[in-house]
N, C-alpha and C positions, 0 to 999 in steps of 0.2 A: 129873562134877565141877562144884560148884557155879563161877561167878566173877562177882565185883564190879566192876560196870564201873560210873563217873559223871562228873560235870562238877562245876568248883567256878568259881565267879567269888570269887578272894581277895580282891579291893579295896586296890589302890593296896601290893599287896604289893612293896617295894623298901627297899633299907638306905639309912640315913641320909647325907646328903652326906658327905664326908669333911671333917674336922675343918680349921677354918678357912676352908669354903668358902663363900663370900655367898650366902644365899636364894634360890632359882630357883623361883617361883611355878609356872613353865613345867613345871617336870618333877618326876614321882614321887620323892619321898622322903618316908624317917618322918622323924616330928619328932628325936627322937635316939635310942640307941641302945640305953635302958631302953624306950623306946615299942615300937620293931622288935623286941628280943627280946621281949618279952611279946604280940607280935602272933604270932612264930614258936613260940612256948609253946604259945597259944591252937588258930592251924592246924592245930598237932601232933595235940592234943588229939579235936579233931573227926575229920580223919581215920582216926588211930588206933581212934577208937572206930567211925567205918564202916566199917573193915577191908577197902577196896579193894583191887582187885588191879593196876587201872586207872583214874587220873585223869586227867582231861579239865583242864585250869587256866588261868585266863585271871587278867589283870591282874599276870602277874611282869614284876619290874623288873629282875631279871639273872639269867645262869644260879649268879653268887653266891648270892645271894638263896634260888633253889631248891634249891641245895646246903645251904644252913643248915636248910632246913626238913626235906630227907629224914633228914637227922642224926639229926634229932631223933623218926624214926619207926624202930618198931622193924620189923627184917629186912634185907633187902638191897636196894634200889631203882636205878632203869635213870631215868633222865631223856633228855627233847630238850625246845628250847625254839628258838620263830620266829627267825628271822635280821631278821625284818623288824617293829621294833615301832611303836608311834606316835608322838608329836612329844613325849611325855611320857614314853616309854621302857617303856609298858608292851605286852607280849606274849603270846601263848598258849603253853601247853608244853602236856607231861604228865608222870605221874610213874606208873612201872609197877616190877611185882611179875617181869613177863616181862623179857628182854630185849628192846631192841629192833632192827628192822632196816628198810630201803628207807624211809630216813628222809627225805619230799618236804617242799621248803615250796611253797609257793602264795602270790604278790600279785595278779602279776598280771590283767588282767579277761582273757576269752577270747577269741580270733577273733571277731570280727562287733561286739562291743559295743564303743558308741563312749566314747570321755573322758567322763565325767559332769563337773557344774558343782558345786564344793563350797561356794564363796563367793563373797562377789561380784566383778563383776567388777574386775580390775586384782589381786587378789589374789595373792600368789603358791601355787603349788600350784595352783592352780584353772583350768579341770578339768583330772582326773585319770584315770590310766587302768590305778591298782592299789587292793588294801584300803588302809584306812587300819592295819588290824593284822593280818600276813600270817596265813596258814591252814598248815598242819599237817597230814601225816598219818604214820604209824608202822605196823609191821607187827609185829605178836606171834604164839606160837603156846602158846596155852594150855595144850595138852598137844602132844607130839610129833607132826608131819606134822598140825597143825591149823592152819590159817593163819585168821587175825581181822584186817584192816586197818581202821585209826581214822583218823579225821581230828577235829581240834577246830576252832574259831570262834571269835571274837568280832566279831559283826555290829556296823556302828553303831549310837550311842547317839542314843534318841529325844532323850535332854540335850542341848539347844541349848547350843551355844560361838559367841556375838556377837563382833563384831570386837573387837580387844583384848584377849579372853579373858573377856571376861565373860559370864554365865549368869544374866541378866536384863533386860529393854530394857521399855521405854513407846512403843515405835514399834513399832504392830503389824503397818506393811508389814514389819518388818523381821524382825520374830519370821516372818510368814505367808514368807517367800525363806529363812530357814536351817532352818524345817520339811521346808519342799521341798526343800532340798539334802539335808538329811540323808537325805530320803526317798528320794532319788538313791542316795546312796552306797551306802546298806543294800541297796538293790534291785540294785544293782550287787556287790556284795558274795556277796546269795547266790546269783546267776548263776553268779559264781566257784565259791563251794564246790559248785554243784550240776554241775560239773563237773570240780571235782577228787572228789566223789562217782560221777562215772558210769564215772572211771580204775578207784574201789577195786570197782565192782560187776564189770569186768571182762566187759560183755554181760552177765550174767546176775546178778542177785542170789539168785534161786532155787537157786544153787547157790556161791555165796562169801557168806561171812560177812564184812558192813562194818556198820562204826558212823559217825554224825556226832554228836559231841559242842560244847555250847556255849552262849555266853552268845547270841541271835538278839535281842536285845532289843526282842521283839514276842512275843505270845501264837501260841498255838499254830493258830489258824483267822487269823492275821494275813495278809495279800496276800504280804508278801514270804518270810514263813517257808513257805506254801507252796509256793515254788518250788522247794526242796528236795525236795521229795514227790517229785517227778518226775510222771508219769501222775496224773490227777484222781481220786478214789472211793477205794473200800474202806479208808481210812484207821479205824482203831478205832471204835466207837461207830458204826460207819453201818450201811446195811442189804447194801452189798459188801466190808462184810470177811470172810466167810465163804465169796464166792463167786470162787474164783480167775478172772483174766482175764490176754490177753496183757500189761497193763501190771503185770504184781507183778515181772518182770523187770529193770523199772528201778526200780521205784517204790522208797521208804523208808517207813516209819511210825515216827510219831509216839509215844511211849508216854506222852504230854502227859493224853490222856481218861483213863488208869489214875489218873495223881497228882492229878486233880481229883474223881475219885471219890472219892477219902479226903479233900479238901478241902484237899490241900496246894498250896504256894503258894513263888515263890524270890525274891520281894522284894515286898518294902511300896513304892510309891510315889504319893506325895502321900497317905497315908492309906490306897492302894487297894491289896487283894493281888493280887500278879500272878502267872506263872508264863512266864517269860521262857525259862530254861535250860531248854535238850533233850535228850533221847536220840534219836535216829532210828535205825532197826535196817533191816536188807537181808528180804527173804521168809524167806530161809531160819535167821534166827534168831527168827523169831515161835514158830517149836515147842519154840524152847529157853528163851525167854523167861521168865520165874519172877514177878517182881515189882519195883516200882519206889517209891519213896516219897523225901521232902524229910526234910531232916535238922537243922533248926536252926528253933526256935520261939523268938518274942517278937527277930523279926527289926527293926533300926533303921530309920524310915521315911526313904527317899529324897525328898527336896524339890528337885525343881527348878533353885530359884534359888542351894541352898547344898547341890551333888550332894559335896564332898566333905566333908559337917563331920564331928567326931568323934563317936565312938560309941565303946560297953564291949564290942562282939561283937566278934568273928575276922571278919568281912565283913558288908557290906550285903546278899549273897545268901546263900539257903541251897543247900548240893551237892541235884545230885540222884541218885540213884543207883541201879543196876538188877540183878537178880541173872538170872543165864543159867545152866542147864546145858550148860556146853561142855566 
């Protein structure tokens, strides 16, 4: 049986304040409530036409929120979403065709890793010694006595947030300490999942079936996205992917070298395409593996200094999405 597993970064997907509530810069909302249902229109729309069976979703703003959206897709749909989101209220779920079961979240960092430094000091929060937006994992069975365990992500964002919320400075010591912090967190971040990763492989991947799903907001050869790899080599495209070693047991891969062969691409930033959103699959779904491709062209370019201005798409990212014989 074929199945549709992907990742979406929705962007700032969240319903509108409630009616007479004063502006909060601070936190996710649509502008009003003709804005959010045409964003939840749009979503529908894409999905629907990629026909997943399993989403990966990063950037909900309530389990409201992802209730209006399954509505709006045709069949029957299973949701979970983080218990733990960011100071803007956005979170990772997912949204499955399965049911789901052994529903884990993940903040915290793991034994041995110390508080990272997020800001400067005297800051509150700073350092810290959870995600900034917790992790996720769900358990499906695609067909009977087939178990698939998923986890989703959103690592931190290369987008610098300067003190008082701003996302632009002329103080380049200042810019060079909240590069470094973020670089912290994200590294700290995918320590974490590459350890609630080593839970779903269960000792062996070569014989469970796990995914990591998510926005890693770095390429795919980046330092901290490959920490999820687990073991070094045989990742796709080298000259030890065909040759099994004891490390395919922990390891993950990547199916990043597939979508870049076709030339696809999950956000425009500052002009440049990038390919940020992952799949990482266990050994033992490399034989089940079918094909993987991006789903949204003449994507909105992400600037920097103004990461959330408006745009006519359903998101800043496009899903990426994979097809398995499982």
């Amino acid at each position: 049986m074929s199945a549709i597993i992907g990742t979406w970064n929705l962007e700032n997907f969240c319903r509108p304040l409630p009616a007479g509530s004063p502006p909060n810069p601070n936190k996710c909302a649509a502008k009003d409530q003709a804005t959010y249902e045409a964003k939840v229109e749009a979503l529908a729309a894409v999905i629907t036409e990629i026909g997943p069976d399993l989403l990966g979703v990063q950037e909900v703003g309530s389990q409201e929120a992802l209730d209006d959206l399954v509505a709006k897709l045709p069949g029957t749909w299973h949701t979970a979403l983080s218990n733990h989101p960011d100071p803007r209220g956005i979170r990772v779920g997912v949204i499955s065709r399965w049911p789901l079961t052994n529903i884990q979240q993940r903040k915290d960092f793991p034994d041995h890793l110390h508080p990272v430094q997020v800001e400067d000091d005297g800051i509150p929060g700073s350092p810290t010694s959870e995600m900034g937006r917790g992790g996720l994992a769900v358990t499906v069975e695609p067909t009977p006595g087939h178990r698939l365990d998923v986890a989703v992500c959103h690592l931190k964002s290369k987008l610098l947030t300067f003190p008082n919320k701003q996302h632009s400075t002329n103080d380049e010591h200042l810019r060079a300490r909240y590069a470094a912090y973020a670089l912290f967190r994200r590294t700290a971040e995918a320590v974490t999942v590459r350890a609630l990763a080593d839970d779903l492989l269960k000792g062996d991947g070569r014989t469970h079936d796990a995914i990591v799903l998510g926005d890693f907001n770095d390429g795919w050869q980046a330092a901290t996205t490959q920490i999820l790899y687990g073991p070094p080599g045989s990742q796709m495209g080298t000259g030890g992917f065909d040759h099994p070693d004891r490390g395919d047991a922990a390891r993950l891969w990547n199916l990043a070298p597939k979508v870049l062969e076709q030339g696809g691409f999950s956000r425009i930033f500052e002009g440049q395409h990038e390919l940020i959103d992952h799949i990482l699959i266990s050994h033992s779904l490399l034989a089940k593996f079918q094909e993987v491709s991006t789903g949204i062209d003449k994507l909105p370019n992400v600037v920097e200094a103004q990461p959330t201005a408006s745009h006519d798409k359903p998101s800043d990212h496009s899903p990426v999405v994979a097809k398995f014989n499982l």
